[in-house]
C-alpha positions as CSV (number, residue, x, y, z in Angstrom):
1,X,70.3,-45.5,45.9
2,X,71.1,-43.9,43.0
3,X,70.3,-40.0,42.4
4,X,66.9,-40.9,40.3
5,X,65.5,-42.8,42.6
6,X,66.4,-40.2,45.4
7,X,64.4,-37.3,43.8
8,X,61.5,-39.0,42.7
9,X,63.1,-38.5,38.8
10,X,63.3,-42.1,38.0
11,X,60.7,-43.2,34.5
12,X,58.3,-45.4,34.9
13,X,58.0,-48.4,32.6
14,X,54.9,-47.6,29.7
15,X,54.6,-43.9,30.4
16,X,55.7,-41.1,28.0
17,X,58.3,-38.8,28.0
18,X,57.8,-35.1,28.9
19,X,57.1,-33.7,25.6
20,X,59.8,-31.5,24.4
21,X,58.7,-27.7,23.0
22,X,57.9,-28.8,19.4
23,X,54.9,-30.7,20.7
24,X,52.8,-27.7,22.2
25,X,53.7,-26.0,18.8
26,X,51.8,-28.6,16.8
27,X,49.0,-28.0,19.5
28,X,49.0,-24.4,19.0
29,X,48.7,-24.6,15.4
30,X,45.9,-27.7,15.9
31,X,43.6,-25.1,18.1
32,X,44.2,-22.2,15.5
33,X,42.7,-24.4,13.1
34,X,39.7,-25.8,14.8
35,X,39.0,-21.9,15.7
36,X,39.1,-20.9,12.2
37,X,36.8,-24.0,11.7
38,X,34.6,-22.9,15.3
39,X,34.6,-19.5,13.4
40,X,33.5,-19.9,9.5
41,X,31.1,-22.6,11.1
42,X,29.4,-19.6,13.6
43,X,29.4,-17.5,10.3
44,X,27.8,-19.4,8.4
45,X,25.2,-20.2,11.5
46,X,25.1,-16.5,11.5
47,X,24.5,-15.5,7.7
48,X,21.8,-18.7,7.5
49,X,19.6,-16.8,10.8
50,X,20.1,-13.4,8.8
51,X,18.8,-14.8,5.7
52,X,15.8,-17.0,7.7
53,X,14.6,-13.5,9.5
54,X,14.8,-12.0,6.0
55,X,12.5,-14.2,4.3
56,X,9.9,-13.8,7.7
57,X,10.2,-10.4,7.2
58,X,9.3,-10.6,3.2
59,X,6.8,-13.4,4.4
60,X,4.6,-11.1,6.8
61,X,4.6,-8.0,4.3
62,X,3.3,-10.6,1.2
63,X,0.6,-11.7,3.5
64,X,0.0,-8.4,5.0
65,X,-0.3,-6.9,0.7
66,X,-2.2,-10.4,0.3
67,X,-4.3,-9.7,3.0
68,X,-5.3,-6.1,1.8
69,X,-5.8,-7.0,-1.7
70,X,-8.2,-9.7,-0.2
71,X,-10.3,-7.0,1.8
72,X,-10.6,-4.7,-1.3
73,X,-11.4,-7.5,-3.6
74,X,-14.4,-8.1,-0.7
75,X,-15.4,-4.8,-0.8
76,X,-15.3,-4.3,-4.3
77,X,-18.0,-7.0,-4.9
78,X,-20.0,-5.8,-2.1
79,X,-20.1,-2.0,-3.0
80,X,-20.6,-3.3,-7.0
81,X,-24.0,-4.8,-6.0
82,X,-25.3,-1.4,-5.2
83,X,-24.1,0.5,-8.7
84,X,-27.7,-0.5,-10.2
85,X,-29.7,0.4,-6.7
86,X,-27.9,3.9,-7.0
87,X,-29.2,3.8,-10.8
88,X,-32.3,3.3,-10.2
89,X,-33.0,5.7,-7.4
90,X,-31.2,8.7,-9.8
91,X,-34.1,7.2,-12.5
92,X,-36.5,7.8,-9.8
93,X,-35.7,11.4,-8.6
94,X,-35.4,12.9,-12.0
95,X,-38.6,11.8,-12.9
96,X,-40.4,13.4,-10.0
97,X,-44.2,12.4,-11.2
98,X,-46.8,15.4,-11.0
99,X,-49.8,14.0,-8.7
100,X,-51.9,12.1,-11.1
101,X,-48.7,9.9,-11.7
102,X,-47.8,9.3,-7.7
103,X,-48.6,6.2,-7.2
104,X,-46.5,4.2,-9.9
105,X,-43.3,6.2,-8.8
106,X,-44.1,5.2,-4.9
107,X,-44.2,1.6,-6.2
108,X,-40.7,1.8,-8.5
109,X,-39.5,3.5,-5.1
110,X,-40.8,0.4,-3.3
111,X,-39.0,-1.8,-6.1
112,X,-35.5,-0.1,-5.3
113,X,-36.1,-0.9,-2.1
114,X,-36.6,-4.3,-1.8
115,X,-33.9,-4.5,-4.9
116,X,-31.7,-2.7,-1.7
117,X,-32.5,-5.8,0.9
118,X,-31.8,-8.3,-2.1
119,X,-28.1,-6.8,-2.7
120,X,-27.7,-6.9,1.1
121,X,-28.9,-10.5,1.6
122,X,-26.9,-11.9,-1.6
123,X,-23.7,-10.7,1.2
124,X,-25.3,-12.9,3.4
125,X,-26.6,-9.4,6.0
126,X,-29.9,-10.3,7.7
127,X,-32.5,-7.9,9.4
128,X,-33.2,-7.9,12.7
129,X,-36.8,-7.1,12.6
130,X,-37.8,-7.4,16.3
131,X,-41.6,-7.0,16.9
132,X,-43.2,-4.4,18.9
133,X,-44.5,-6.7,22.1
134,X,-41.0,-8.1,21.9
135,X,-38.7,-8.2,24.8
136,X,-35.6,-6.3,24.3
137,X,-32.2,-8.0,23.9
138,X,-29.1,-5.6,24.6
139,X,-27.2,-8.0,22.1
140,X,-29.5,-7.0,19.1
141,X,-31.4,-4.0,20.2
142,X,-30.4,-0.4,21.6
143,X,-33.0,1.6,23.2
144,X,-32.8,4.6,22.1
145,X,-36.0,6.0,25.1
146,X,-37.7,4.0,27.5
147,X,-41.4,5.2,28.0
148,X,-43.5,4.9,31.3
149,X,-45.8,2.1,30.5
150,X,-48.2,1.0,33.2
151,X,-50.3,-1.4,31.0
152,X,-46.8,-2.8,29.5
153,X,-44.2,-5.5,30.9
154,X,-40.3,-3.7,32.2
155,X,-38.4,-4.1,28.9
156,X,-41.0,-4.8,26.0
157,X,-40.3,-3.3,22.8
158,X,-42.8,-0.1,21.9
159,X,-41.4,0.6,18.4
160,X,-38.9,-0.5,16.0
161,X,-37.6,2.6,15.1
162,X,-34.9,1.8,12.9
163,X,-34.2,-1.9,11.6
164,X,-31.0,-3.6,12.8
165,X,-28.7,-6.1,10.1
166,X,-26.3,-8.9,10.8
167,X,-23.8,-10.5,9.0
168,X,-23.7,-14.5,10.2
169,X,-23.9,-14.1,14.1
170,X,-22.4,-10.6,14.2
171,X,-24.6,-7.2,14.7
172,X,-23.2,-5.1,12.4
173,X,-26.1,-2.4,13.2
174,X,-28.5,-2.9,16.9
175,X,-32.2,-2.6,16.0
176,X,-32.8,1.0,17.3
177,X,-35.8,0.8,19.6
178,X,-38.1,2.7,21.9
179,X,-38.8,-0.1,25.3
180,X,-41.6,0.1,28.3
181,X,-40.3,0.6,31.8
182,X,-42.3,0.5,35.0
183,X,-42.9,3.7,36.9
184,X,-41.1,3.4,40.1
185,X,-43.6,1.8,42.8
186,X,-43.1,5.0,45.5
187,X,-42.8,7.4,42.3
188,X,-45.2,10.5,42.3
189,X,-47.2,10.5,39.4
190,X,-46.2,13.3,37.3
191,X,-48.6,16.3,36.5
């Protein structure tokens, strides 16, 4: 046997010589460059995801001014619709009528009024006008006493003592009324 064969050194037939040291060289240089590729690709990744937070951030504070310019536009036209009730009711209390004259000025009061209720109902606010007799609802009413009422049902409305309003569905004020209760059954009647 000859020396190759006895040290397992001998070449196979279709396989590659051991690469001599130029080869990992051109490797070297081959993964410098797809790094540098690896790396201006990650930058640019990087400066993209700074610039796409930028423009969210610049996105929530234009709808955020957007939003607020919406809300004083809103209130704007609300509050303008009461410039000419507030006109009216500084007509009324300079001209103070001596008591022969009473009468008209109550009824120009009365006009202001329901010119009030117009400006509130062209924003779309309703009354809540519960009747006395009524039962009370907790979602549109607040009691402001409830009165020992023998002769009444638990929970029927006295007195409407101050009107409620909503806008669509929402209360924006309770009715303010005074309710019946039932005196206690073993409750000593009170002097």
């Amino acid at each position: 046997m000859t020396d190759k064969k006895k040290h397992g050194t001998e070449e196979k037939h279709g396989e590659q010589p051991v690469p001599d040291a130029a080869k990992p060289e051109m490797d070297a240089e081959a993964l410098r460059a797809e790094l540098e590729q690896v790396r201006a690709q990650a930058d640019e990744y990087l400066d993209g995801w700074k610039r796409a937070q930028a423009d969210l951030v610049n996105y929530r504070k234009r709808v955020e001014r957007d939003a607020a310019e919406v809300r004083l536009q809103a209130a704007g036209r609300a509050v303008s619709r009461w410039f000419s009730v507030l006109d009216d009711f500084e007509r009324a209390l300079k001209e103070i009528p001596d008591p022969a004259n009473c009468v008209q000025w109550a009824g120009g009061v009365e006009l202001i009024y329901r010119k009030s209720l117009a400006a509130l109902e062209a924003e779309g606010v309703t009354p809540i006008e519960p009747e006395a007799g009524a039962d009370f609802d907790p979602n549109l009413h607040e009691a402001i006493t409830r009165e020992m009422c023998p002769d009444r049902r638990d929970g029927e409305i006295l007195e409407v003592v101050h009107r409620g309003y909503r806008l669509g569905d929402r209360v924006l004020r309770p009715a303010k009324v005074r309710v019946a209760c039932k005196p206690a059954p073993n409750a000593e009647p009170s002097e």
